[in-house]
N, C-alpha and C positions, 0 to 999 in steps of 0.2 A: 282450243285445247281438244285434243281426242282423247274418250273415252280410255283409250289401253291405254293411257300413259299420264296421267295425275300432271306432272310437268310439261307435260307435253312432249311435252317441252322436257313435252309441250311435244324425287319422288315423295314422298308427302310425308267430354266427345264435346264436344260441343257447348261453348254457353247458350242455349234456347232463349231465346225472348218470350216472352207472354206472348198468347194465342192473340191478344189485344189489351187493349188499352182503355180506359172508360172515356165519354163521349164527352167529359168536364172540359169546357172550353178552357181552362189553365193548366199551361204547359208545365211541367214538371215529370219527377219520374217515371218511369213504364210502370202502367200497376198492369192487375192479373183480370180486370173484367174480361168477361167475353165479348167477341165479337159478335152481331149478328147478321146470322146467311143473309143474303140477297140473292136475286135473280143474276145469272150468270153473262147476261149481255145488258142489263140497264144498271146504270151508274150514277145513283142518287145524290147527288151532291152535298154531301150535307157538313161542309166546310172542314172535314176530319181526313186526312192524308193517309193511308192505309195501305200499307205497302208490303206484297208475302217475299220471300225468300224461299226458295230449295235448295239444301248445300248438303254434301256427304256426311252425317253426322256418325256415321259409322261406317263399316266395310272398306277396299281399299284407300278409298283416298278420304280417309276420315280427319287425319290431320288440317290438309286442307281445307275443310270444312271449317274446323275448329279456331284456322286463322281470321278466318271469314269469318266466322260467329262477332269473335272478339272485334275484330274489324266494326262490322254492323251495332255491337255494342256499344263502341265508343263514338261512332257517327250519329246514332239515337240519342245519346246522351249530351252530346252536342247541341241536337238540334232544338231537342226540348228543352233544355235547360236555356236556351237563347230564347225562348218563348213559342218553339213549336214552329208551324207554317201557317201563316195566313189568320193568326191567331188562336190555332189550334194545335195539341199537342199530337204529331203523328204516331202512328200505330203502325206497330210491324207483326207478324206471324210469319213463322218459321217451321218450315215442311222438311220432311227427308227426302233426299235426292238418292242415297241407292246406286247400286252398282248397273243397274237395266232400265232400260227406259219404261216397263211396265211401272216401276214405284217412282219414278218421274211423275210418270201423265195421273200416276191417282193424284200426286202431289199437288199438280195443275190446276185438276179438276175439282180437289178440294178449295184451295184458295180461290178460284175462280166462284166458287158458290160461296163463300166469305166476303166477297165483291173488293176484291183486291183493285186497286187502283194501276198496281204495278206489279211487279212480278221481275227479283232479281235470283238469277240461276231460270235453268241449271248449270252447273258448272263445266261438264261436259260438251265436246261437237253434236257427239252422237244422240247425246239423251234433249237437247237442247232441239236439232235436227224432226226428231220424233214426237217432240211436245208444242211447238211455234204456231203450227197451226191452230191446234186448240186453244192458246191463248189468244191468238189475232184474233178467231172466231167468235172469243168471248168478250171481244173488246178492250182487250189489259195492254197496257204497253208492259213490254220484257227487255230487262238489258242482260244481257250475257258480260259476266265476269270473265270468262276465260273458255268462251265456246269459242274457238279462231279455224274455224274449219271453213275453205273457198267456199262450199256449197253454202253457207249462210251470207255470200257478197249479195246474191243474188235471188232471194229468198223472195215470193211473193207474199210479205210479213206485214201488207197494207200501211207501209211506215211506221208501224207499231213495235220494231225491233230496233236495239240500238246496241251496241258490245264495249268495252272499257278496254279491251287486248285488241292487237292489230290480228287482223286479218291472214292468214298464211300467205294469201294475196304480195303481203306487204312481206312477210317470211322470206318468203321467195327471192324478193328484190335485195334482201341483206344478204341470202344466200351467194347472188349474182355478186355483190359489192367484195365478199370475200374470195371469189373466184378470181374477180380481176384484179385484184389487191396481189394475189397469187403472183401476178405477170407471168401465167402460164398462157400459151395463146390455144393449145386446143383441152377443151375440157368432155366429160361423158356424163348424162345424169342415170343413176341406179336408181330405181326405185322399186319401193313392194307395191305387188299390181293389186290394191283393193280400193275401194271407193276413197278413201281418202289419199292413195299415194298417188294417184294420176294426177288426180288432175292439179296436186301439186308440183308432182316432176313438171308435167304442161308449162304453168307459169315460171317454174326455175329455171325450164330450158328457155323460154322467152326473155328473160330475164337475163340471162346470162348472155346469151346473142346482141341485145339491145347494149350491153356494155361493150363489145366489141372480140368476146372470146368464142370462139369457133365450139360449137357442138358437135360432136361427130358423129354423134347416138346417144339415143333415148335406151333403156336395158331393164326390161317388166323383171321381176323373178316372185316367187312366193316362197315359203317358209319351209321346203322340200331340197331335200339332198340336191336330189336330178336337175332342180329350176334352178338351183344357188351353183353348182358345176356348169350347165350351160352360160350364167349371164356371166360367171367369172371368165369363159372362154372370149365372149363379145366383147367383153371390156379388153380383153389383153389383144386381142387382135385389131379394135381401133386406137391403141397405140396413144393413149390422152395422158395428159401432162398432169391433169387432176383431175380427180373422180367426187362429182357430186351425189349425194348420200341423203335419200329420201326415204326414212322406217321408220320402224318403232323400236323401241327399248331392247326387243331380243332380236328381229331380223336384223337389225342394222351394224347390230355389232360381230354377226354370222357372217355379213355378206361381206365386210371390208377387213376382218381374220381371211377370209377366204381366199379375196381379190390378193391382198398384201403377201401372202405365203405363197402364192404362183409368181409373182410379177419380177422380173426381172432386174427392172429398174425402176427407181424411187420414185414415187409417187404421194400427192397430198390429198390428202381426203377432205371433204367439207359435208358437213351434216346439218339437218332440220335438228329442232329442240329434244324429239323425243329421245335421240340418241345420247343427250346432256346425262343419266345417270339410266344406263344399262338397265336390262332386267334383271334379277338374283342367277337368273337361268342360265344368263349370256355369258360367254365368255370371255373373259377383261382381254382388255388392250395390253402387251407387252409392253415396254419399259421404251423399245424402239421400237414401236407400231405407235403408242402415245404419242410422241414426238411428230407424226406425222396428219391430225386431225384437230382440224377445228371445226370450229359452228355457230352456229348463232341460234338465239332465244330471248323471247318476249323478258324483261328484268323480270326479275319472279320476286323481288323485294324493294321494298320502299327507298328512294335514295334521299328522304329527308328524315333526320336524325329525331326533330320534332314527333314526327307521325310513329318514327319505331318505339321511343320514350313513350308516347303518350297507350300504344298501343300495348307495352309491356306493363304500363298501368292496371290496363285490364287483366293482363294473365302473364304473368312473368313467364311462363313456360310454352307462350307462345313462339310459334316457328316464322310468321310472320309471313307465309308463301300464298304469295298474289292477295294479300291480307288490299292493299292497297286497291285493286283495280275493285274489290264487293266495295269499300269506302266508296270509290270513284260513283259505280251506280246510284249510291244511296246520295250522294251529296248531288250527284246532278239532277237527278229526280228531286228533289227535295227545293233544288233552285230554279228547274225549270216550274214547281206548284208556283214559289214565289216570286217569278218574274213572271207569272202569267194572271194570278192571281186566283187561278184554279187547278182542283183535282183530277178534271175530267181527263183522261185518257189522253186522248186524243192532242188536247191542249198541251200536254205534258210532252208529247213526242214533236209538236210542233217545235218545240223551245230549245230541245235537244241541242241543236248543233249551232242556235245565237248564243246559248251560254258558256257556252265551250271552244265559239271560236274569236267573239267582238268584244271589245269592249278592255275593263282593266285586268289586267293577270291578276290571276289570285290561287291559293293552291290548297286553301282548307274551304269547309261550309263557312264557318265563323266568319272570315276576310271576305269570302264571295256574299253573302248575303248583307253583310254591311252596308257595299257596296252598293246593292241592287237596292238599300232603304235609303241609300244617300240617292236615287236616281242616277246612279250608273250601269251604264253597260259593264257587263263579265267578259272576262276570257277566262274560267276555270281550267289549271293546268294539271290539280291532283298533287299526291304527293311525289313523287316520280319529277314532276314541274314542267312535263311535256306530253298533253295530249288532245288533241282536236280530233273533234267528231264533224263528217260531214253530213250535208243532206241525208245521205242515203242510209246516216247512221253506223256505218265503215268510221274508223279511226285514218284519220290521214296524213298522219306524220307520228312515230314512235321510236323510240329509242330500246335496240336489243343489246342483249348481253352478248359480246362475241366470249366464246369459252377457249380451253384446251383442255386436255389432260397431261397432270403430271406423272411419272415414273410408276405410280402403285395404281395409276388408272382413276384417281378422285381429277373429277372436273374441276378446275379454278379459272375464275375469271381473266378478260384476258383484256381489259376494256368495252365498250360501247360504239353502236354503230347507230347514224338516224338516217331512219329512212321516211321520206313524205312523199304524197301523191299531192300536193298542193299545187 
């Protein structure tokens, strides 16, 4: 997920957890002890699962957060009530994440001196991007709930990063699947030229080649009168049958009003997630510009009735947005202590991607941990019921929301697309 755009997708205070938990080897509710600091790189094993969190508990994307919270609520409550890990009852602490990566990294920095074992968020590419280091450096394994920015495929995160959303990587590739879906044979990728629309456009236009549809041009533009008139001249004069569509929430809906009001002839638009619910700024799609775009996006809500039920448990007034993929961290983490038999770091990120890809499906902590007491192998799928993580800590098969919009310009779903790197 990037930072400008809460959905991202890819649009959006919080139930807090206690700072911690007391150190009573029986599992039962969160109480409100404190933690105590530790050393920032040594990780004392003292059979207690400790696990921080950063989620936006206010400013933009504050709802989100608060799905999240409620999420982490009910996976806590889970887990202790089941008897904890490893006979201990786990401990979470929960940081604010912030609209800037400055109140990220204090976040980091704090729980890292709390001697976090894990660290789920930030929820952001951007702020996730600015902060990974510092946790690699302090020894914490980090999953990213919905950082899916390419620049984190490839992160030198000493396998101590793992993420629960696919990758843009994999964006890309759904991107491709609705283009040739299209049966358009020559297509053009638009994109905004900043660190994250490159080298997304890059993998869409490989992506869309590698299906068999003809690129005719790549078309950089930025958020300027003069840049949005030039690339709409590029695109009409390579003459493409569809136009794919790499922004965010206000360039994206500028730049295809733009392209559509010059064009001649009809044309279909495909677009990345953050286009799925415009800025306030932007201006809507016509009634017949609607009719011509779709796109795809990581599910942004849970598709098992169980997890939404139990999750409105916690807060009926929850929105329930990517509420799933913070579950997803918390329960993998939590499976990987107990299929290793330890807290340590390290061990924990080892385990990542045996519990998530061998062994029996299962799609809650309760079923998967059973499992792993009866001596079986996991395949944890989440509530979603499809998600493998590989080696590298990359998601390798996911299922996205293909969208449209209807007449007044509100996105509705449109079906599902899976795409796997397996």
């Amino acid at each position: 997920m990037q930072s400008r755009s809460v959905t991202g997708l890819v649009g959006l205070l919080a139930i807090i957890l206690p700072a911690a938990c007391s150190d009573d080897s029986t599992a039962g509710p969160a109480s409100s002890d404190t933690v105590v600091a530790t050393s920032t790189t040594v990780h004392p094993d003292d059979g207690a699962l400790v696990i921080g969190a950063i989620l936006p508990n206010s400013g933009l994307a504050a709802d989100l957060g608060a799905s999240m919270n409620d999420a982490l609520t009910m996976g806590m409550t889970e887990i202790n009530a089941a008897g904890g890990i490893n006979g201990r009852r786990v401990r979470l602490i929960v940081r604010e994440e912030g609209d800037t990566p400055a109140t990220a990294a204090l976040a980091v920095q704090g729980l890292t001196q709390l001697g976090v074992d894990a660290i789920i968020g930030p929820t952001s590419s951007t702020n996730t991007l600015s902060t990974l280091t510092a946790s690699v450096d302090a020894g914490v394994l980090t999953c990213g709930p919905t950082a899916s920015a390419l620049a984190l495929d490839e992160f030198p995160d000493d396998g101590l990063f793992f993420r629960t959303i696919p990758s843009d990587s994999l964006q890309a590739q759904a991107i491709a699947s609705v283009v040739e879906a299209s049966g358009s044979s020559t297509a053009i990728v638009v994109y905004l030229d900043d660190d994250y629309g490159r080298p997304f456009a890059e993998a869409a236009q490989e992506a869309i080649i590698a299906r068999g549809t003809r690129v005719s041009a790549t078309v950089a533009f930025t958020a300027n009168e003069d840049s949005v008139s030039a690339a709409v001249e590029q695109v009409l004069a390579n003459q493409p049958e569809v136009v794919a569509v790499i922004a965010d929430g206000a360039s994206g809906p500028a730049i295809i009003n733009a392209i559509d009001a010059a064009a001649t002839t009809r044309l279909t638009y495909v677009v990345n997630d953050a286009i799925r619910r415009p800025a306030p700024s932007a201006q809507p799609f016509s009634a017949q510009l609607s009719r011509k775009v779709v796109g795809v996006a990581p599910v942004a809500y849970a598709t098992s009735p169980a997890f939404t039920q139990a999750l409105l448990g916690v807060d009926p007034t929850t929105t329930g947005l990517y509420a799933h993929n913070a579950y997803d961290c918390l329960a993998i983490i939590a499976l990987a202590a107990q299929a290793t038999g330890s807290n340590q770091p390290r061990d924990l990120a080892d385990a990542v991607s045996t519990v998530t890809t061998s062994g029996t499906g299962c799609t809650t902590f309760i079923a998967c941990s059973a499992a792993l007491t009866e001596g079986r192998n996991i395949n944890y799928n989440g509530p979603i019921g499809n998600l493998s993580i590989g080696p590298s800590g990359n998601v390798t098969t996911a299922d996205f929301d293909r969208f449209r919009f209807d007449a007044s310009g509100r996105d509705v779903s449109d079906g599902t697309i899976t795409i796997g790197n397996d």
